[in-house]
N, C-alpha and C positions, 0 to 999 in steps of 0.2 A: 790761332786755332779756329776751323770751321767745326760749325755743327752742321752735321748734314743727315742727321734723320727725323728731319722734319717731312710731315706727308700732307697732304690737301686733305681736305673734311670733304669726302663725296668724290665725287666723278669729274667737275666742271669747274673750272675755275683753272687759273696759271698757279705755276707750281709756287711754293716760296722760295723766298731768298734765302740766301744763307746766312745763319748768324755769325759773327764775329764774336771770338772770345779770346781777349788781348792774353789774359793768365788764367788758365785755368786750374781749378783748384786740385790740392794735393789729397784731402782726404773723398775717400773714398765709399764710407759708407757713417750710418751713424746706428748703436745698436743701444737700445735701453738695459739696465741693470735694474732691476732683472726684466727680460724681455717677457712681455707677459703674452703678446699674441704672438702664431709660427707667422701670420705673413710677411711682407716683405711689401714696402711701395716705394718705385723708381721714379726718383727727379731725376729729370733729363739735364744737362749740360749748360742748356741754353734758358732752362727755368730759374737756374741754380746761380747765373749772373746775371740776369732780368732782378732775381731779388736781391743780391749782393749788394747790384750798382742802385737800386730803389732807396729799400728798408736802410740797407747798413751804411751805404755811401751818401745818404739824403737825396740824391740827383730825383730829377723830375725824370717825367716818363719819355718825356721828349727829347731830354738831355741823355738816357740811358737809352731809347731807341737810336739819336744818332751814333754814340759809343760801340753800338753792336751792330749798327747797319742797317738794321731794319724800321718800320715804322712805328707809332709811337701805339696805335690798336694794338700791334704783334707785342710787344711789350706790357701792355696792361695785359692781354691774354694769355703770357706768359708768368707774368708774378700773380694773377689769380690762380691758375691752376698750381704754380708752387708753392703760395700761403696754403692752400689748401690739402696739400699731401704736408705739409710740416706740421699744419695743428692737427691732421687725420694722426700723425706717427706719435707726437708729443700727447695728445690726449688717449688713442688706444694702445700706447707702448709697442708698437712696432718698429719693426728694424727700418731704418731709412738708408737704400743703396746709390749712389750718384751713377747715373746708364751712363753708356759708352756709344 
């Protein structure tokens, strides 16, 4: 599976490449009991095995950017921004949705 809604930062620069995502995952959302805030923040697809193949699979950044096709920068700026909506949702009890 691709992820293809990836967008440029700004006007200039080539577009990205697409990520590779050998299995993508089955669940769907994650909701705290009880939820304590209404909003909602969306890990994107491509954040979501950036961390998987990091954190939980031990792999280096370089070893998970070739896995996914991309390079190993796209990868560290992928598992920052998805550590960062994971302890955003775990510390203020909000729902966490995996985007499409």
């Amino acid at each position: 599976m691709t992820c293809g809604r990836r967008h440029r930062r700004g006007r200039r620069g080539r577009l990205p490449k697409q990520v590779t995502i050998p299995n993508p995952v089955k669940t769907q959302k994650f909701i705290p009991q009880p939820a304590i805030a209404t909003n909602t923040i969306t890990i994107e697809p491509a954040e979501l095995e950036a961390i998987r193949l990091v954190d939980l699979e031990g792999l280096s950044q370089e070893q998970a950017g070739t896995k996914m096709g991309v390079s190993r920068g796209t990868i560290w700026r992928l598992v920052k921004s998805a550590r960062m909506k994971v302890a955003q949702a775990l510390t203020e009890g909000q729902q966490l949705n995996v985007g499409e």
